[in-house]
C-alpha positions as CSV (number, residue, x, y, z in Angstrom):
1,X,-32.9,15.0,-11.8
2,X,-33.6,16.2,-15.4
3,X,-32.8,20.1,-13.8
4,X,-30.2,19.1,-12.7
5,X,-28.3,17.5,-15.6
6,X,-30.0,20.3,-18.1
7,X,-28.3,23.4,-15.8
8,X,-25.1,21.2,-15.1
9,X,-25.1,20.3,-19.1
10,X,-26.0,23.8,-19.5
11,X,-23.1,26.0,-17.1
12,X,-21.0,27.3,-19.9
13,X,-20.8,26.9,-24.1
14,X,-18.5,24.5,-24.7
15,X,-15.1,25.7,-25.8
16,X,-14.3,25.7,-29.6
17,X,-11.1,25.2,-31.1
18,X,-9.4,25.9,-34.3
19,X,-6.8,22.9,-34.6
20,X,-6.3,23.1,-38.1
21,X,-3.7,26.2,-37.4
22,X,-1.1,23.4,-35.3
23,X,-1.4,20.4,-38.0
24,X,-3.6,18.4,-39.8
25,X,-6.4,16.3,-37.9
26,X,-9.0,13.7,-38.2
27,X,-12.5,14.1,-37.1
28,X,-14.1,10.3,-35.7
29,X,-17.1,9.4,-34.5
30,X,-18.2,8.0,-31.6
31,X,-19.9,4.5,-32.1
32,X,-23.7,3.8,-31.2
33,X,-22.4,2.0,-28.3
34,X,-20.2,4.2,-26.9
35,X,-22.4,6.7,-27.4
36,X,-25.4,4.6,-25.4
37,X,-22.5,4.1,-22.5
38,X,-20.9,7.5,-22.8
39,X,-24.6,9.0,-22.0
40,X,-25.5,6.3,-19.4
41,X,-22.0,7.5,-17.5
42,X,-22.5,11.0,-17.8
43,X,-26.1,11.0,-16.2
44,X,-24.8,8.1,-13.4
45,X,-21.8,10.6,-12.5
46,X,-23.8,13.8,-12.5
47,X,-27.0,12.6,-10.7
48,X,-25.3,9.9,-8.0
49,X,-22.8,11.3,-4.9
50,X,-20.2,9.2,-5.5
51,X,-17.7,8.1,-3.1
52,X,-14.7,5.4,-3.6
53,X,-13.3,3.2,-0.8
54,X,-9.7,1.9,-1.9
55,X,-8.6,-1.2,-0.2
56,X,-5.8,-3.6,-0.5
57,X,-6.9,-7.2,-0.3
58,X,-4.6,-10.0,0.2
59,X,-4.9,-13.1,-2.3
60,X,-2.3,-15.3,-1.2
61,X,-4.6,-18.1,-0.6
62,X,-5.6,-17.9,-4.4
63,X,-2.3,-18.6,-5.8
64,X,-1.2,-20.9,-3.1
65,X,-4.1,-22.8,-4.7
66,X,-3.7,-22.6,-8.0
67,X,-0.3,-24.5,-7.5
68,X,-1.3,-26.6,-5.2
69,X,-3.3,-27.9,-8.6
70,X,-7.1,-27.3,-6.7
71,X,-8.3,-24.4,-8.8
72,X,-8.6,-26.2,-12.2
73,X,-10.6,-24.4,-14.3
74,X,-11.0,-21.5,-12.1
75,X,-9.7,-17.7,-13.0
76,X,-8.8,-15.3,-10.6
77,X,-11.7,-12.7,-11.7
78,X,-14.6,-15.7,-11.0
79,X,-13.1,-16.0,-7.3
80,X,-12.9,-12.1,-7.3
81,X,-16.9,-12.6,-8.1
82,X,-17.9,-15.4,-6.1
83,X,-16.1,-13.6,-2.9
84,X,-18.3,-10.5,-3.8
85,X,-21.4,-12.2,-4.2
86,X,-21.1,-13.9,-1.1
87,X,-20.2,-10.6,1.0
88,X,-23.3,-8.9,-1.0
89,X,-25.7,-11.7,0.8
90,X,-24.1,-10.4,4.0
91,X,-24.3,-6.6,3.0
92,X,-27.9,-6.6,1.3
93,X,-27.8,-2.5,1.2
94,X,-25.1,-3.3,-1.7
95,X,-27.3,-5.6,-3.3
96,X,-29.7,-3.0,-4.2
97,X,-31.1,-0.6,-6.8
98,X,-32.9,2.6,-5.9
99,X,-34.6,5.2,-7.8
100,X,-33.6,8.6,-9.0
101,X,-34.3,10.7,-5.7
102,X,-32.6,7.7,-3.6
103,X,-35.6,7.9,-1.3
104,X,-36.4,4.3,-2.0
105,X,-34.1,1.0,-1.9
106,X,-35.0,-2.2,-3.3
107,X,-33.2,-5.2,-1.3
108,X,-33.0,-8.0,-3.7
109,X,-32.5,-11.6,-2.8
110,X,-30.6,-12.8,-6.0
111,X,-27.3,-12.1,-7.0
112,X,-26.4,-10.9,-10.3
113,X,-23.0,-9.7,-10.9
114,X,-22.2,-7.8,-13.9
115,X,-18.7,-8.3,-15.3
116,X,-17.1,-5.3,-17.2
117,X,-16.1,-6.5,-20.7
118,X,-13.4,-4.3,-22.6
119,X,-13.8,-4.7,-26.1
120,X,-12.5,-3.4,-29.6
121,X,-16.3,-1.9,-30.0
122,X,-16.9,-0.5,-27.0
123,X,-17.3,-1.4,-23.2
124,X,-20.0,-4.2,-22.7
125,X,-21.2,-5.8,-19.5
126,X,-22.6,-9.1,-19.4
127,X,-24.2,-10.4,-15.8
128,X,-23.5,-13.7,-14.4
129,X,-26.6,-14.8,-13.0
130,X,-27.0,-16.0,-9.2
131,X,-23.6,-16.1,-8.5
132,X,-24.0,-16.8,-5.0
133,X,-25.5,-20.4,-6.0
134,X,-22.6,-21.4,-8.7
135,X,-19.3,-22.6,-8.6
136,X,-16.3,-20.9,-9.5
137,X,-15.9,-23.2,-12.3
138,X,-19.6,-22.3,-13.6
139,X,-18.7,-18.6,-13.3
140,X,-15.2,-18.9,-15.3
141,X,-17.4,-20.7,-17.7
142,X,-20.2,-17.5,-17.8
143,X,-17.4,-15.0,-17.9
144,X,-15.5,-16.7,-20.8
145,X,-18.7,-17.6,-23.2
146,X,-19.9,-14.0,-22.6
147,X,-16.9,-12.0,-22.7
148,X,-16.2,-14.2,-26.3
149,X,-19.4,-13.4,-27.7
150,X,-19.2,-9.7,-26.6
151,X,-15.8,-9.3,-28.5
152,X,-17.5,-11.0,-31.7
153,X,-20.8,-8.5,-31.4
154,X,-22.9,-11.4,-30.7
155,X,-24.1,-11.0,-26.8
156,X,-28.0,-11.3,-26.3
157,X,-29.1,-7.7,-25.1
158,X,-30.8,-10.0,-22.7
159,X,-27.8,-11.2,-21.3
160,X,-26.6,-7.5,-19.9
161,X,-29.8,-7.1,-18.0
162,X,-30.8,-7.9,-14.4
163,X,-27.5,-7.2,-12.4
164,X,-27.5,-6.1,-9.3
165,X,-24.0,-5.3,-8.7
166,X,-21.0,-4.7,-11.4
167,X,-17.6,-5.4,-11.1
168,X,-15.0,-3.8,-13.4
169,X,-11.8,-5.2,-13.4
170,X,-8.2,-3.9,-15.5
171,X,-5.9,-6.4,-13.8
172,X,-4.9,-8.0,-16.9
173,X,-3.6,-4.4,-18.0
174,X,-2.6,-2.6,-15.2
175,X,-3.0,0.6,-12.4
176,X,-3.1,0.8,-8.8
177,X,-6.7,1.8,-8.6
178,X,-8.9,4.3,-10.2
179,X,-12.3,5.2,-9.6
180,X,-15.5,3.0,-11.2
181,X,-18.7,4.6,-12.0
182,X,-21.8,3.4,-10.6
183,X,-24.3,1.5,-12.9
184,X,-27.6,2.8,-12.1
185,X,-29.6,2.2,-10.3
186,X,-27.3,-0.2,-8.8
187,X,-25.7,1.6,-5.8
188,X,-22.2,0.3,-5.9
189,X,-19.6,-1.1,-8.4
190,X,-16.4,-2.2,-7.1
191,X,-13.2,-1.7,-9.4
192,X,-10.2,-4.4,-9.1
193,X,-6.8,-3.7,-10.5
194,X,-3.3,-6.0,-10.7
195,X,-2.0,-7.6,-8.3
196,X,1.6,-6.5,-6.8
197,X,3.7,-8.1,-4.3
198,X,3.7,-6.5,-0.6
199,X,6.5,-6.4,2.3
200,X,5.4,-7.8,5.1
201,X,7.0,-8.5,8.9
202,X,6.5,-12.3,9.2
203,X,5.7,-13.1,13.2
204,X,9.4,-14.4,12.9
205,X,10.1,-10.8,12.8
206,X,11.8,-11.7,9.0
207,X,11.0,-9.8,5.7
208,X,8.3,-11.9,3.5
209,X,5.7,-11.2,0.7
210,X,2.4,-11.2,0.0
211,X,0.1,-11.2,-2.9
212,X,-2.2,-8.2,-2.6
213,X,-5.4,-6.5,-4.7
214,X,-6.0,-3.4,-4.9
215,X,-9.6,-2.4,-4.8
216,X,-11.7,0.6,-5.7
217,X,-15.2,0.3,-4.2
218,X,-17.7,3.4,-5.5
219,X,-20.7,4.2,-3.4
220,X,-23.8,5.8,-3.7
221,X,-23.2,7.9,-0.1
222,X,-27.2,8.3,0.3
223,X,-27.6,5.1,0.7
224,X,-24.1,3.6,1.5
225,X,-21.6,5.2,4.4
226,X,-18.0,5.0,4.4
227,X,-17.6,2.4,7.6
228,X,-20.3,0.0,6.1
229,X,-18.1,0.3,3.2
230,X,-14.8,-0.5,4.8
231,X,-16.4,-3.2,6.4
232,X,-17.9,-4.8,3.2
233,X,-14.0,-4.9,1.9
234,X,-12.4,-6.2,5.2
235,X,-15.2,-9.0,4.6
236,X,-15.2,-9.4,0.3
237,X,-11.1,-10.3,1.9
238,X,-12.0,-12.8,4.5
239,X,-14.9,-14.8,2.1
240,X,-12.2,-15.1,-0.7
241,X,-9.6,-16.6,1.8
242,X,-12.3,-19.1,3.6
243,X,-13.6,-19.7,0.1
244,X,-10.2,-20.6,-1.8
245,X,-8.8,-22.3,1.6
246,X,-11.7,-24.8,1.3
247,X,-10.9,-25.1,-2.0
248,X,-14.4,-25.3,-3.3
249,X,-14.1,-25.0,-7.3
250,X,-16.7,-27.7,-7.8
């Protein structure tokens, strides 16, 4: 893998520019954390075939609950991760890390989800251990303390290891869908944007609504094929609706 990032790296000089002659500029650095992440990206998107399933996902079923008053406590991302760790106990290939060649996979039996924290210093991810064991509420309460404590610097470099999955969500800001880059040596990330309100024929044959997500899953294609990832979304939809219809926040 080092040849190839060295001779990719190396294809052509990069090109120089002379700014100053168009107006006056302003030369910033990169932090040390974006330039830990900025590296860690670079070698993930170079050395990793990428491919990216989009999928729209219904979530009626968690809105209908959250009015209905049985979702105290619970945020839409934590159901968002919840529904993928139970899909990644059904999908184990996702729930995997393999090694630089991808001629070996590691299955795991735990399920640690890291969560994609945008911050004012950089882009932290903190993982939310066994998630397919806690509650919603437990996981609103992981995302919020560690999200909180990556804004204010203060996350335990502890507390970003050991995932086994990532999930990168901009919903609170905004797109259709983009394209998430694997975490290695995890071999997928899936990438969640905000919600928008679908036309649908009602069996009626009326004009309704529904609530839908739009999701990006990326895939390492050496280990991962496009049906088994089509699959995992038509699933990640069905555990969220059997999940939130049971109403299990406890």
């Amino acid at each position: 893998m080092s040849f190839l990032l060295e001779n990719i790296g190396n294809s052509a000089d990069w090109p120089l520019e002379d700014n100053e002659q168009y107006g006056s500029t302003q030369l910033v650095k990169l932090t040390r954390i974006q330039g830990v992440v900025g590296k860690n990206l670079h070698r993930n998107w170079l050395a990793i075939p990428h491919v990216t399933h989009d999928e729209h996902i219904v979530v009626d079923s968690f809105f209908d609950a959250k009015k209905e008053g049985s979702l105290s406590g619970v945020s839409f991302l934590a159901s968002i991760v919840k529904a993928t760790a139970l899909t990644l106990k059904e999908f184990p290939s996702f729930n995997a890390s393999t090694d630089a060649k991808g001629s070996e996979l590691l299955l795991k039996d735990f399920v640690n989800i890291g969560v994609a924290v945008d911050t004012e210093h950089g882009l932290f991810v903190p993982v939310v251990e066994r998630c397919d064991t806690k509650s919603m509420v437990d996981i609103s309460g992981d995302i919020s303390t560690m999200a909180n404590l990556a804004k204010e610097k203060k996350l335990p470099f502890e507390k970003m290891q050991g995932g086994t999955f990532t999930i990168s969500s901009l919903g609170s800001i905004g797109g259709v869908g983009f394209t998430p880059i694997i975490n290695a040596p995890q071999v997928a990330i899936l990438g969640a944007s905000s919600v928008f309100d679908r036309p649908v024929r009602l069996p009626n044959d009326t004009l309704g609504w529904e609530k839908c997500l739009p999701v990006s899953l990326s895939y390492d294609h050496r280990i991962i094929n496009g049906a088994d990832a089509a699959r995992f979304c038509k699933r990640l939809e069905h555990n969220l609706k059997q999940l939130l219809g049971r109403g299990e926040s406890e």
